[in-house]
C-alpha positions in Angstrom: 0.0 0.0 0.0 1.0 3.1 -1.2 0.5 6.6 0.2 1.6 10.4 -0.4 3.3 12.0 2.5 4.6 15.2 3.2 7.4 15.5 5.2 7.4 19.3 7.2 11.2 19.3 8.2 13.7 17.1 6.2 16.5 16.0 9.4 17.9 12.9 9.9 14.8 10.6 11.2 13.1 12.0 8.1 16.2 10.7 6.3 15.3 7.5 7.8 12.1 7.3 7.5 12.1 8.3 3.8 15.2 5.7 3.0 13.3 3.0 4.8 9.9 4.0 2.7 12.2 4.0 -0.4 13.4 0.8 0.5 10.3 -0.6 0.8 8.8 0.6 -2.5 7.2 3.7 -1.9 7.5 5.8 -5.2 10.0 8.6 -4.9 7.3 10.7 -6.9 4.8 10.0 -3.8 7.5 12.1 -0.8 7.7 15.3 -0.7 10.1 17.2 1.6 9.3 20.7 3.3 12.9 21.8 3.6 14.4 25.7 4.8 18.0 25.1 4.8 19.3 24.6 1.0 22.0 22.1 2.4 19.4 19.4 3.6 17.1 20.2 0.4 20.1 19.2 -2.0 21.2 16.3 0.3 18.1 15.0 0.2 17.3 15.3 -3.7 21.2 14.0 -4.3 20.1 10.8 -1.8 16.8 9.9 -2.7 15.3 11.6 -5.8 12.4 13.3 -4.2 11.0 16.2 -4.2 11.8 19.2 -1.8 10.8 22.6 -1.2 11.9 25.4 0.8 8.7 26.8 2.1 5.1 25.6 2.3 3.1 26.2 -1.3 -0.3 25.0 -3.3 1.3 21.8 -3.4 2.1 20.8 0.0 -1.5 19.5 1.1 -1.9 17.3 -1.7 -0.9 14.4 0.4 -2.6 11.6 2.5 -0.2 11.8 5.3 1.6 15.1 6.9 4.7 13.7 8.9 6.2 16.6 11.8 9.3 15.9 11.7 10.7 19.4 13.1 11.9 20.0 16.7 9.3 20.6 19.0 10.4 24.3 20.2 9.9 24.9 16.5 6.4 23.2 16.1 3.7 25.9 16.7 5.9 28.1 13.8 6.0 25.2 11.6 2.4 24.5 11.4 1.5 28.0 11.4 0.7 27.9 7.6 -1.5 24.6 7.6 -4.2 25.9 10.5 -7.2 25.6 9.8 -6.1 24.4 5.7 -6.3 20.5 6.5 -8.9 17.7 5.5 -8.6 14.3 5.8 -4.9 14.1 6.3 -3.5 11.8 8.8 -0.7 14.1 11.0 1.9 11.9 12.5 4.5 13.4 14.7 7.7 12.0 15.8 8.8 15.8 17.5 9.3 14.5 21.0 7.0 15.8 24.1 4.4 17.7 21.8 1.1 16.5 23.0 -1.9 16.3 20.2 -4.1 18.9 22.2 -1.8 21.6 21.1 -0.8 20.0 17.8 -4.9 20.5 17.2 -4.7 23.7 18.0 -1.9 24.9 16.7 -3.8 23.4 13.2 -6.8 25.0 13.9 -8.3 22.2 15.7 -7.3 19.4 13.3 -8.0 16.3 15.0 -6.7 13.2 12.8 -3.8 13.1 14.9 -0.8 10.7 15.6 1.8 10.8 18.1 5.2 9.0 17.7 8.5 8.4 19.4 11.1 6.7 17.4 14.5 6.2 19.0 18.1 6.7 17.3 18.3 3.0 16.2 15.7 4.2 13.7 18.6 5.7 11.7 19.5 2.1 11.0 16.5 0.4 10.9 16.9 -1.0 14.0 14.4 1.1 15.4 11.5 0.5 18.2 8.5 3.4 17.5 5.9 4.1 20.2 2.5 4.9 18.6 -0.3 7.2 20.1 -3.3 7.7 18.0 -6.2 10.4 18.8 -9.6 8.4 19.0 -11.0 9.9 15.8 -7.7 8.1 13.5 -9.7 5.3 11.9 -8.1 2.0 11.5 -6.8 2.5 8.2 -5.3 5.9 9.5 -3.5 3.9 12.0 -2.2 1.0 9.5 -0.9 4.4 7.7 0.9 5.8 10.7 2.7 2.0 11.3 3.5 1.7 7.9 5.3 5.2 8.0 7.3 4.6 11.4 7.3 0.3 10.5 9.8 2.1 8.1 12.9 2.0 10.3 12.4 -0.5 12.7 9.6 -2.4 15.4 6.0 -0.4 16.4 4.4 -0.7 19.6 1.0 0.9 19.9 0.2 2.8 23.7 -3.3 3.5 24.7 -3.2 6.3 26.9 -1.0 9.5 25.4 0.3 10.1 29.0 2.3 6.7 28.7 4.1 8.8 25.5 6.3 10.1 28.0 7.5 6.8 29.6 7.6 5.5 25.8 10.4 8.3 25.4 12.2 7.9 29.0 12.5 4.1 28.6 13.2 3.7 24.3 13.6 7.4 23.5 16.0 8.2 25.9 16.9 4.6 26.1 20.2 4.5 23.7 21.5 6.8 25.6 21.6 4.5 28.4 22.7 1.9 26.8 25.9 3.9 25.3 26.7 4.9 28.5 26.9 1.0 29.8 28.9 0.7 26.7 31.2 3.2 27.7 31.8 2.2 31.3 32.1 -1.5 30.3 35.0 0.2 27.6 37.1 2.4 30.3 37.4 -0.9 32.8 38.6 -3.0 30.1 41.0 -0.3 29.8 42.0 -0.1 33.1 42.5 -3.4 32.8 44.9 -3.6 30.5 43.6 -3.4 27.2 44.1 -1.2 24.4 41.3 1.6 23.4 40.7 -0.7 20.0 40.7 -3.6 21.8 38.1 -2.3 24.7 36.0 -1.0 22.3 35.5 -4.3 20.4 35.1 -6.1 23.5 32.7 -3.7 25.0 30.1 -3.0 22.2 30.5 -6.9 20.7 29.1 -7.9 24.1 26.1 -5.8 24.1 25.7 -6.3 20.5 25.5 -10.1 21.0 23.9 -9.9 24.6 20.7 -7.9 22.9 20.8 -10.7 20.1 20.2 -13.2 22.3 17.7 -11.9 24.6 15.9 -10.4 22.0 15.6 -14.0 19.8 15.0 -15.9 23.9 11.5 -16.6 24.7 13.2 -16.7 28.6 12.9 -13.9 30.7 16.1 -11.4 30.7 16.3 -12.8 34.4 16.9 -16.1 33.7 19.7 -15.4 31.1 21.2 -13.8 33.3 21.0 -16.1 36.0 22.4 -18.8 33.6 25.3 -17.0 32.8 26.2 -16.4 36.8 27.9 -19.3 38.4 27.7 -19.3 42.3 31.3 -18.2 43.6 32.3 -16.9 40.4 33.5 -14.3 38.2 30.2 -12.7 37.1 28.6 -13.3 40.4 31.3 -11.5 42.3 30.6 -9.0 39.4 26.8 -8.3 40.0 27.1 -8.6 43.9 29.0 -5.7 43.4 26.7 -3.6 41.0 23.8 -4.9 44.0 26.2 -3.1 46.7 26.2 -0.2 44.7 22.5 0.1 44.0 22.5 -0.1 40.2 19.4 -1.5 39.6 17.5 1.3 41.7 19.7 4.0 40.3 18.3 2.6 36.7 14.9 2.7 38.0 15.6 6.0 39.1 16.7 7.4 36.1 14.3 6.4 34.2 11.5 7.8 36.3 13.4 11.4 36.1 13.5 11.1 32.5 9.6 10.4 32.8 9.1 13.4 35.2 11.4 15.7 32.9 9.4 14.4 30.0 5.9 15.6 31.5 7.6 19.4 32.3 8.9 19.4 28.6 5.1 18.9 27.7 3.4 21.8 29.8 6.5 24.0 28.6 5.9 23.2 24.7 2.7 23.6 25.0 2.5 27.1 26.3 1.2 29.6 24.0 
């Protein structure tokens, strides 16, 4: 199935979500790119053969699907020249925090709305998209919106926008998390002895092939883990350690500030 979208903002998850469409088989004749800065227009065109635009014209609603793919301190002037000038175009945006009640009204009260929060892993495909849709998106509306985000990676569909937030402290901000395990795991192989090529490898092929085997396990994480942990050795001595510490609460922690912050970032984008 085939749609026409317009892209407003042409960054790099609008790269990926247009090279993943492309790779699919979405005609390059069917995207269009809403694009200000003349670099990204002509990397864009050069990449992928589609069409973009510097500005907003007669053109730019002439589309089944409007993807926001703009930051969201730069949302209410983005939209600016579509309120009150939609139809029955599905909205889908992947700006993180900006709720759908001021996305409507910023539009004029548009209410064919979608919510999204891809991660960075979407930039190679190996994405995992959480999906909020307003109650008035029909069901082909929302088969739209997962083809779009199905683009670059997994979709998981949330029924209550207020869990958008704790969809972008767990997956959203979740790489991050994950990059910094990476990078401790990397500086005590170091300390230990080995060289910043060979910590490296050691570091991010573990993760790498850790994820690959939880994520093909029907187990629980748990119980992986508790396979790999011998009593009295290595890795035991290992997590007793991390336990000491308080890891597993400071994770828990985190993740709940990131939630909080995420709420805040909401009230403050929203503000007229």
């Amino acid at each position: 199935m085939s749609m026409r979208i317009t892209f407003i903002g042409g960054g790099n998850m609008a790269n990926a979500l247009i090279g993943g469409l492309l790779k699919q088989g979405f005609p390059a004749v069917d995207i269009k790119v809403i694009e200000p800065l003349a670099d990204n227009r002509e990397r864009l065109t050069a990449a992928f053969g589609i069409a973009c635009l510097p500005a907003a014209d007669a053109t730019t609603l002439d589309c089944e699907a409007l993807v926001l793919s703009v930051k969201p301190q730069q949302m209410r002037e983005a939209l600016a020249p579509f309120s009150e000038k939609l139809g029955r175009q599905l909205v889908i945006s992947i700006a993180a925090g900006t709720r759908l009640v001021d996305i409507s009204r910023w539009l004029g009260g548009h209410g064919k709305l979608v919510r999204s929060m891809p991660n960075t892993p979407a930039l190679i495909g190996a994405g995992i998209t959480g999906l909020y849709a307003d109650p008035s998106v029909d069901a082909e509306g929302r088969r739209q919106a997962e083809q779009v985000l199905g683009a670059v990676g997994k979709t998981l569909w949330i029924a209550e926008e207020a869990m958008m937030d704790a969809v972008t402290a767990v997956s959203g901000s979740g790489p991050a998390y994950v990059f910094y395990f990476i990078e401790s795991l990397r500086d005590a192989a170091r300390a230990l002895g080995f060289s910043e090529e060979q910590a490296r490898l050691l570091a991010i092929e573990t993760v790498v092939g850790a994820a690959a085997l939880a994520a093909g396990s029907q187990e629980d994480v748990a119980l992986l883990r508790q396979r790999v942990t011998s009593k009295g050795g290595t890795t035991e001595a290992a997590l007793n350690s991390l336990d000491a510490d308080g890891v597993k609460a400071a994770i828990i922690r985190a993740v709940r500030a990131a939630n909080a912050r995420g709420g805040e970032l909401g009230e403050m984008l929203g503000k007229d």
